[in-house]
TILUM-506394 format. One record per residue (C-alpha): residue number from 0; residue in three letters; x, y, z. Coordinates in steps of 0.05 Angstrom, whole numbers, plus 5000, padded with zeros to 4 digits. Each point is the difference from the previous one (the first is absolute). Example, Ala and Ser with C-alpha at 12.3 -4.5 7.8 and 13.67 -1.06 7.14 Angstrom:
REM residues 2
PT;resi;resn;east;north;up
PT;0;ALA;5246;4910;5156
PT;1;SER;5027;5069;4987
REM end
This chain:
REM residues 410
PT;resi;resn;east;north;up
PT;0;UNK;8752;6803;1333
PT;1;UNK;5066;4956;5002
PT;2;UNK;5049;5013;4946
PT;3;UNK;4999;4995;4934
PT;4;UNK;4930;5014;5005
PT;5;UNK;5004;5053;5044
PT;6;UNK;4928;5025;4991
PT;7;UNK;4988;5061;5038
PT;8;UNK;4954;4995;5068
PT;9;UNK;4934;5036;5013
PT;10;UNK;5033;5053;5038
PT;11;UNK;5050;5018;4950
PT;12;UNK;4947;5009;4947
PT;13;UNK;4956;5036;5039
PT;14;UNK;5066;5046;5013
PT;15;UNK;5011;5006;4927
PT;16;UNK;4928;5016;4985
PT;17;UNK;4993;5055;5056
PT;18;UNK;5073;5029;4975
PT;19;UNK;4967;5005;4928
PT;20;UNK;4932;5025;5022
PT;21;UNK;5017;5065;5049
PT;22;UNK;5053;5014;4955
PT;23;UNK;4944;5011;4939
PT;24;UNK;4946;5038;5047
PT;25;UNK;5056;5032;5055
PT;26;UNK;4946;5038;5050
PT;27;UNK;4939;4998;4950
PT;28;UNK;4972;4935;5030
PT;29;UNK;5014;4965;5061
PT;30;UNK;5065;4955;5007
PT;31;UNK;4988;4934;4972
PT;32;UNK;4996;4954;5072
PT;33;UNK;5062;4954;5013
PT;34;UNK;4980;4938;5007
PT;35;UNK;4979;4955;4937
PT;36;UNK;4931;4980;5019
PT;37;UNK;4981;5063;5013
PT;38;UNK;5020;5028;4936
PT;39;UNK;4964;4951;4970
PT;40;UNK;4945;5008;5033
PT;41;UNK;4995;5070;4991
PT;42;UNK;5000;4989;4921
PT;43;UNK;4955;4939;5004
PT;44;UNK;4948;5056;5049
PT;45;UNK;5004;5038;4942
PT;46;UNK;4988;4956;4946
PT;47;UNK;5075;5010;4969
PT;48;UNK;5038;4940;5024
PT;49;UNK;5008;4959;4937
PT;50;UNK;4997;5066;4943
PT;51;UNK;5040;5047;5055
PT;52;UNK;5039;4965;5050
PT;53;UNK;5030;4946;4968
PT;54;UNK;5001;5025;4937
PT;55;UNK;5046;5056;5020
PT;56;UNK;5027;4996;5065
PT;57;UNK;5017;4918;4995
PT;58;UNK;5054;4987;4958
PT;59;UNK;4980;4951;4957
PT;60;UNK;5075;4961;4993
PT;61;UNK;5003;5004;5080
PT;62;UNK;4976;4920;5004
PT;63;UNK;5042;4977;4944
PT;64;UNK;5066;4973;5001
PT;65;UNK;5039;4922;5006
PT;66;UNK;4970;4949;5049
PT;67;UNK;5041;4991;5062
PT;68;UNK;5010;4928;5039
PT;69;UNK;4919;5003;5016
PT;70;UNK;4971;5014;4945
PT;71;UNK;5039;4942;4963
PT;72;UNK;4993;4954;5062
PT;73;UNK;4924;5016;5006
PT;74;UNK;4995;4987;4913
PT;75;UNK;5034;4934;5012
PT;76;UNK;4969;4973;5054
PT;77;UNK;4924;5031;4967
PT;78;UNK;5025;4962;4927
PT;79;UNK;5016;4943;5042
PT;80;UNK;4937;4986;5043
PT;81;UNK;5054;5008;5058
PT;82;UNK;4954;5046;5024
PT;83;UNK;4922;4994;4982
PT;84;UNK;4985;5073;5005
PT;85;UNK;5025;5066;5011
PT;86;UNK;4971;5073;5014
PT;87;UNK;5029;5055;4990
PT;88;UNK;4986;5076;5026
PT;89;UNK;5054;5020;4942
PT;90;UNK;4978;5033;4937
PT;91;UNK;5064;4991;4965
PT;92;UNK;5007;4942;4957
PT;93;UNK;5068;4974;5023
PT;94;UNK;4979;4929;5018
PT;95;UNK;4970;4996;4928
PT;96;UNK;5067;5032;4969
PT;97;UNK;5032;4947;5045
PT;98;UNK;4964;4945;4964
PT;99;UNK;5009;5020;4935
PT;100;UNK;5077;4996;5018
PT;101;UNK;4984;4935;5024
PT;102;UNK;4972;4977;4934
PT;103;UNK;4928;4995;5035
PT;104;UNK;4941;5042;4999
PT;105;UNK;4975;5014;5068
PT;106;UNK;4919;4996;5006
PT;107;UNK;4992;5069;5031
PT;108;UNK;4933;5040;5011
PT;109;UNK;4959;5054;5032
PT;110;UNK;4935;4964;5015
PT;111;UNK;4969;4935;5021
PT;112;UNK;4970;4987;4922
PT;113;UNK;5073;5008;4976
PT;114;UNK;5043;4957;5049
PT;115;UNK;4941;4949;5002
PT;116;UNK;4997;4998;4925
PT;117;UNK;5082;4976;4997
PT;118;UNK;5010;4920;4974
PT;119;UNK;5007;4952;5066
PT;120;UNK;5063;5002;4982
PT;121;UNK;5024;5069;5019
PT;122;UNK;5010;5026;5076
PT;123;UNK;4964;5063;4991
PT;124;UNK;5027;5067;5026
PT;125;UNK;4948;5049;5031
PT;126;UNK;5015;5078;4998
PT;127;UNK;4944;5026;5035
PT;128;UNK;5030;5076;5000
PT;129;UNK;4994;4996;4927
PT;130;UNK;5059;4990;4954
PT;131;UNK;5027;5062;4963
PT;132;UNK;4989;4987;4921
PT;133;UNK;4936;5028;5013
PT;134;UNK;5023;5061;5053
PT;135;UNK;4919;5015;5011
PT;136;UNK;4983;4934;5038
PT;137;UNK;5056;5001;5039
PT;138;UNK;4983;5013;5080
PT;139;UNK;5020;5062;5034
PT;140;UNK;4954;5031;5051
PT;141;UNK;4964;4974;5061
PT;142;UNK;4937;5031;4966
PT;143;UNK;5014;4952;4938
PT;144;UNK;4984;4936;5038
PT;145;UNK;4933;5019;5022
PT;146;UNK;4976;5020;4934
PT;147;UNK;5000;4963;4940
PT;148;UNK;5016;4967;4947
PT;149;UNK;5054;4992;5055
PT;150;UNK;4963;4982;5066
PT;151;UNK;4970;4943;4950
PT;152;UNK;5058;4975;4980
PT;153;UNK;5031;4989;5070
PT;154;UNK;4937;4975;5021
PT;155;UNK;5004;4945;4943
PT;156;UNK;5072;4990;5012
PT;157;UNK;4993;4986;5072
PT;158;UNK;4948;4946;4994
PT;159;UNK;5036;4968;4943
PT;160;UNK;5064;5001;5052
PT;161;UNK;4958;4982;5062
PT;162;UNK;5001;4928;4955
PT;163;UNK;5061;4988;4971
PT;164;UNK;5040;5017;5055
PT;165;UNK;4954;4963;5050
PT;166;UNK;5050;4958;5043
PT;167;UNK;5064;5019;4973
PT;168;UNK;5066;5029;5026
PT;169;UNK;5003;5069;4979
PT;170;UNK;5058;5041;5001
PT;171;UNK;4997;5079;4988
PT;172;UNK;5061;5035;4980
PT;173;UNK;5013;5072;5019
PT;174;UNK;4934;5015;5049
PT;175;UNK;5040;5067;5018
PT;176;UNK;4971;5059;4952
PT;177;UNK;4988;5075;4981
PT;178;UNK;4931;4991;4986
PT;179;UNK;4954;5005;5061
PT;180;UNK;4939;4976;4973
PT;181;UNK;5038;4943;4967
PT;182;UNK;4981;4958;5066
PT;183;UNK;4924;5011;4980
PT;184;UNK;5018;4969;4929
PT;185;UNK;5028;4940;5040
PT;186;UNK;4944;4985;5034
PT;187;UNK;4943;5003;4953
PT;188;UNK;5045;4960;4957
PT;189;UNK;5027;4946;5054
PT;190;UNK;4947;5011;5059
PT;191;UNK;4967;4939;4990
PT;192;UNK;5056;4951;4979
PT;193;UNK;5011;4944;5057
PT;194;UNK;5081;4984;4990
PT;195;UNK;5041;4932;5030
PT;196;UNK;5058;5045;5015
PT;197;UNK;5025;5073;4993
PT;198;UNK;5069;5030;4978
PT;199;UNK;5016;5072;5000
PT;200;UNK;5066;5018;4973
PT;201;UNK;5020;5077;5015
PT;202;UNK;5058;5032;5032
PT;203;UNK;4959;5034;5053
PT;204;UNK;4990;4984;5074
PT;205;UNK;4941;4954;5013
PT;206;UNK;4975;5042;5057
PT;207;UNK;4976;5051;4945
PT;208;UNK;4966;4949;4955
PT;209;UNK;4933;4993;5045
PT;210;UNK;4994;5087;5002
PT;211;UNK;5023;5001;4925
PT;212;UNK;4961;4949;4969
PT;213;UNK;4945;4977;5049
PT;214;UNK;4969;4963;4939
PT;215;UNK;5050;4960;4993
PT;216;UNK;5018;4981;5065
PT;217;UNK;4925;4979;5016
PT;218;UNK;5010;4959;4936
PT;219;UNK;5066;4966;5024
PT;220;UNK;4963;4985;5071
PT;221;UNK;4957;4958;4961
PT;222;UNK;5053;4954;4971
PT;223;UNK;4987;4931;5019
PT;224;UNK;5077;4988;4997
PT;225;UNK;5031;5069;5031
PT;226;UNK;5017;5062;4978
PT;227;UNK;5080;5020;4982
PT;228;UNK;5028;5065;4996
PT;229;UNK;5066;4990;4952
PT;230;UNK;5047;5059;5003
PT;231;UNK;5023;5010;4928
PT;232;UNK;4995;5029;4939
PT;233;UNK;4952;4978;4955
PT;234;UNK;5045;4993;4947
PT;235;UNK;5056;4964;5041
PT;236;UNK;4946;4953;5029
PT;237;UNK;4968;4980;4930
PT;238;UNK;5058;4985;4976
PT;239;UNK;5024;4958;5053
PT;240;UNK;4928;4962;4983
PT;241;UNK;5019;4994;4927
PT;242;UNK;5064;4973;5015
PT;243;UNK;4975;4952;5062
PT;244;UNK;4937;4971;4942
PT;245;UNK;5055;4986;4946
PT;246;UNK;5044;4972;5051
PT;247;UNK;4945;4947;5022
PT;248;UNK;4982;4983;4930
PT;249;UNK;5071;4984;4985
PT;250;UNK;5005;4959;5064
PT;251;UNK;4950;4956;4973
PT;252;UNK;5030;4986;4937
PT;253;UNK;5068;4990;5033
PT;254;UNK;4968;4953;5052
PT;255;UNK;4962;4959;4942
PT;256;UNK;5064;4977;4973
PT;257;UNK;5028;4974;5063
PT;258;UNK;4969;4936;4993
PT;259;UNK;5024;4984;4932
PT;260;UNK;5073;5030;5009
PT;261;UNK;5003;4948;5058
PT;262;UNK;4976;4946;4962
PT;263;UNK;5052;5013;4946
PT;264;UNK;5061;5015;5040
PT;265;UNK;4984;4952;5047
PT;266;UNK;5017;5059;5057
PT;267;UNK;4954;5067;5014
PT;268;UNK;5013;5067;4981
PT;269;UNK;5027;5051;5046
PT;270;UNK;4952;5033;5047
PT;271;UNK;5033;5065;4967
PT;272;UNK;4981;4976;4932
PT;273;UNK;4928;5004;5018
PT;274;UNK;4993;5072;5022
PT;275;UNK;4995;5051;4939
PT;276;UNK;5055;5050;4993
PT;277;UNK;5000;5069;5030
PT;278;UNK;4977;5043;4943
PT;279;UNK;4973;5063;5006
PT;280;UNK;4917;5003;4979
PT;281;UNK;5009;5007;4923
PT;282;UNK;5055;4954;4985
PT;283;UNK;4952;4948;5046
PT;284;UNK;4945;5024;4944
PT;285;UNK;5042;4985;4939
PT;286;UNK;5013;4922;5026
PT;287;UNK;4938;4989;5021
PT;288;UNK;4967;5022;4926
PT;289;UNK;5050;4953;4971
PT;290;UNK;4984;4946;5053
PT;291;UNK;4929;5010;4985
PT;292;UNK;5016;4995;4925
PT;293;UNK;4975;5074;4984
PT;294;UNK;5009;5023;4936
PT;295;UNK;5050;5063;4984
PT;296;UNK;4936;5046;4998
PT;297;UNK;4954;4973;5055
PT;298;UNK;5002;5010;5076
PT;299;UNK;5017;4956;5057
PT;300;UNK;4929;4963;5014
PT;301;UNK;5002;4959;5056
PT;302;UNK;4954;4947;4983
PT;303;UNK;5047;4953;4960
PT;304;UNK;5019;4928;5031
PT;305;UNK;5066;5013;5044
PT;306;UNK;5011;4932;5029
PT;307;UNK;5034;4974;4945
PT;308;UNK;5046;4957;5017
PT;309;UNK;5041;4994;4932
PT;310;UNK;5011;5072;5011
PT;311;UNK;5022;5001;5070
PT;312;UNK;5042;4942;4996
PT;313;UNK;5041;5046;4939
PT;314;UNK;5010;5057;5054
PT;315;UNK;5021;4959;5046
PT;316;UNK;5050;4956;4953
PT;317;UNK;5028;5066;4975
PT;318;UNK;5017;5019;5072
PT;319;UNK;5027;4937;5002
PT;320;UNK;5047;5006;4950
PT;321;UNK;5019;5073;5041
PT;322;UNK;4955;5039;4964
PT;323;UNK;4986;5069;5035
PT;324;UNK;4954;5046;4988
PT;325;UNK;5016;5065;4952
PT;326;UNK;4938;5051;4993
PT;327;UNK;4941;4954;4968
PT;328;UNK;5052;4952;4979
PT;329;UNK;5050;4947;5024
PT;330;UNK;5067;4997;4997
PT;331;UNK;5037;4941;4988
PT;332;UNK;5072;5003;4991
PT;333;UNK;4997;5067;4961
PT;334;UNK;4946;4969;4955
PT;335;UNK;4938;5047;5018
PT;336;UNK;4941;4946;4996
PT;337;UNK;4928;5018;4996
PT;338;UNK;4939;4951;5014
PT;339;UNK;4934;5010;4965
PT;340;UNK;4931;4954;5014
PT;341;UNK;4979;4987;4938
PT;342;UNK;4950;4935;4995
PT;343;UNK;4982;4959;4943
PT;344;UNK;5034;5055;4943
PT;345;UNK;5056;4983;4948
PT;346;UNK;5062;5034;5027
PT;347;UNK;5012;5042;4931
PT;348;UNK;4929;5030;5012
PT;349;UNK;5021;5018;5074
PT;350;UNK;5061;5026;4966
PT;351;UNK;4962;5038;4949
PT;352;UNK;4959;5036;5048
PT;353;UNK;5052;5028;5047
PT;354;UNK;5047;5011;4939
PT;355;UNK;4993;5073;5009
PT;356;UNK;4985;5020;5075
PT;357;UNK;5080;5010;5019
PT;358;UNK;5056;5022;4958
PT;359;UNK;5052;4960;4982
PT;360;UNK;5054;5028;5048
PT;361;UNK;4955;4997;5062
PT;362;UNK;4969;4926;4979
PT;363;UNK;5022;4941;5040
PT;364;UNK;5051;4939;4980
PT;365;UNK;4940;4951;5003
PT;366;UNK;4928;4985;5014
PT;367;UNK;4970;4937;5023
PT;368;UNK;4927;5004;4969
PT;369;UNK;4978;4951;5060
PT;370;UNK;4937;4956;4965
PT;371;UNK;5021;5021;4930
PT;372;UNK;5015;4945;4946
PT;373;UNK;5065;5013;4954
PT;374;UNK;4959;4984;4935
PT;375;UNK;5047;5010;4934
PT;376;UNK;4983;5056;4950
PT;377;UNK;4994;4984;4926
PT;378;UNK;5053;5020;4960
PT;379;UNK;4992;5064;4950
PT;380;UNK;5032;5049;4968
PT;381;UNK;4995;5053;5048
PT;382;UNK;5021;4944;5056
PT;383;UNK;5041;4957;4970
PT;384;UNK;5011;4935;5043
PT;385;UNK;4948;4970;5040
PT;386;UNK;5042;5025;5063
PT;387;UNK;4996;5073;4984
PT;388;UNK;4969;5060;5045
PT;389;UNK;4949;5037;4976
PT;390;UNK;5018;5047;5051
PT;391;UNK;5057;5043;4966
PT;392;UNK;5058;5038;5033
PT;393;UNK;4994;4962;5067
PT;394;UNK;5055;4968;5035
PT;395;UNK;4954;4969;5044
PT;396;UNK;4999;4920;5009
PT;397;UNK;4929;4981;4998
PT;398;UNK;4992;4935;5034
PT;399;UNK;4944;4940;5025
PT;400;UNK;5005;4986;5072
PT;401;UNK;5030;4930;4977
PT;402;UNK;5052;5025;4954
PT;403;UNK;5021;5050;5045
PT;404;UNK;5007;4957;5054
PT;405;UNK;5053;4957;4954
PT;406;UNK;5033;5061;4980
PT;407;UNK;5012;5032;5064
PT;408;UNK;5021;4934;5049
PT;409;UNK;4929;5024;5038
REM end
């Protein structure tokens, strides 16, 4: 519900739908009820949930809209493997949006058969009220989850989770909800998953979380490692998350250098030097893709090498030199310098490839193409000299980590 999403809660929709409804029958039928559950079970008693309810009285733009801090945090660290699974009680399809914006497609389903089926690869993302490009499947009622294809599918879902959650530390985000029967969903899903340790982040006061969501709680009091109640927004804490996993893989790459920037300089860097800068979570995202080497199309992965200690050492011989940092750059002396991992590649294909991804006036002075190889071009007629660009309109000084090195006094 945190903005820009802003996606409406239960309550308000079932608002909106009672609003719609006594206004079209006034005192020919009874007053729609007020809460959202029983609405929908009302329709779902009657056989008219998918064709009736939310067909007319769910509007069917209420779960769209732009990802907020969670969604992208919860893409990212799902595209990643910074988390190895996630499940969701959300229909929307915000986290996927989220990925897409990340330049990753997030391996969501609705059933066992479709997470199980993603590559290895993939963290899967389990939405086991449904997900709303197909508005009929989605859950609603309390009478839904006993009756199938529904009371299957939880039933499937919950064994499959019972496994791949065995022994891990779980954390649920926003336990607090409109939907009362949303606890019994919980528990067929999660009742017999056997976690290390258990974080709940929500606003609320812990004394209401055993009344509120007894399923829960009986799952955190069998935590090996304890059970934590965080006080915090969901969005604000997965954010914090995003930024605290980029912040530790940049850590390691700083620290790998440390060795070799010693042995050069004959001193060791500053204890400054080694901590990454204070960025906020997508700036974080933008050097870690180009510390990972991503392409200008493809999503931070997390599974590249990052001890690399050619590439540290350059971060820290840049800092050096006074080098601060300036969004995903660095700046040095007014010269905005970027620093790409880019292994075994001529530098004028490295160059090719990112030719397009910023515009001129928003590209940086250089880039140090750490692990490239400043192979000459041929000359022809389009080119010209062996030394041209094939990259045209670019200010930009593409350069080796060698030559740069020479160039800048590094």
């Amino acid at each position: 519900m945190a903005a820009p999403s802003s996606v409406p809660s239960a309550a308000t929709l079932a608002i909106r739908a009672k609003l719609k409804y006594d206004a079209t029958y006034g005192a020919s039928r009874p007053p729609l009820p007020v809460s959202i559950d029983d609405q929908a079970e009302y329709f779902f008693q009657r056989n008219e949930l998918p064709d009736v309810y939310l067909r007319t009285y769910i509007d069917h733009d209420a779960f769209a809209g732009q990802p907020n801090d969670g969604h992208l945090a919860a893409a990212d660290l799902l595209l990643t493997g910074g988390i190895s699974i996630a499940v969701s009680t959300n229909v929307d399809t915000l986290i996927e949006t989220a990925g897409n914006l990340l330049f990753g497609h997030v391996g969501a389903g609705v059933s066992r058969d479709k997470v199980a089926s993603l590559p290895p690869t993939k963290a899967p993302l389990l939405k086991i009220h449904g997900c709303w490009s197909d508005p009929a499947g989605t859950v609603w009622a309390a009478g839904q989850v006993d009756a199938e294809p529904i009371k299957t599918r939880l039933e499937e879902g919950g064994a499959w989770l019972s496994q791949r959650l065995l022994n891990r530390d779980l954390v649920i985000v926003g336990y607090w909800t409109d939907w009362d029967y949303l606890n019994e969903v919980l528990e067929k899903s999660l009742g017999a998953v056997s976690p290390s340790r258990i974080i709940v982040v929500d606003p609320c006061d812990t004394a209401t979380f055993e009344t509120k969501a007894k399923a829960l709680f009986e799952l955190g009091e069998r935590a090996t490692s304890g059970f934590y109640h965080v006080k915090e927004s969901g969005a604000v804490f997965l954010n914090q998350l995003r930024i605290d996993f980029s912040r530790a893989l940049l850590r390691r790459i700083l620290h790998s250098g440390s060795a070799p920037f010693e042995h050069h300089t004959g001193t060791p860097p500053d204890s400054a030097w080694l901590e990454p800068p204070a960025a906020e979570a997508q700036t974080l995202w933008r050097i870690r893709r180009d510390l990972e080497g991503a392409s200008p199309n493809e999503p931070a992965r997390g599974h590249q090498p990052v001890e690399e200690p050619l590439l540290g050492m350059t971060l820290l011989q840049l800092q050096a030199k006074g080098a601060i940092p300036e969004d995903s750059c660095w700046n040095l002396g007014g010269i905005r310098v970027r620093v790409l991992r880019s292994i075994n590649r001529p530098l004028y294909e490295v160059e090719a490839v990112y030719a397009r991804e910023i515009a001129p006036v928003l590209a940086s002075e250089y880039v140090i193409a750490v692990g490239a190889e400043a192979l000459p071009l041929l000359s022809s007629i389009a080119r010209g000299s062996p030394a041209g660009s094939i990259a045209r309109g670019s200010s930009t000084k593409w350069r080796s980590r060698p030559d740069a090195v020479a160039e800048l006094g590094l």
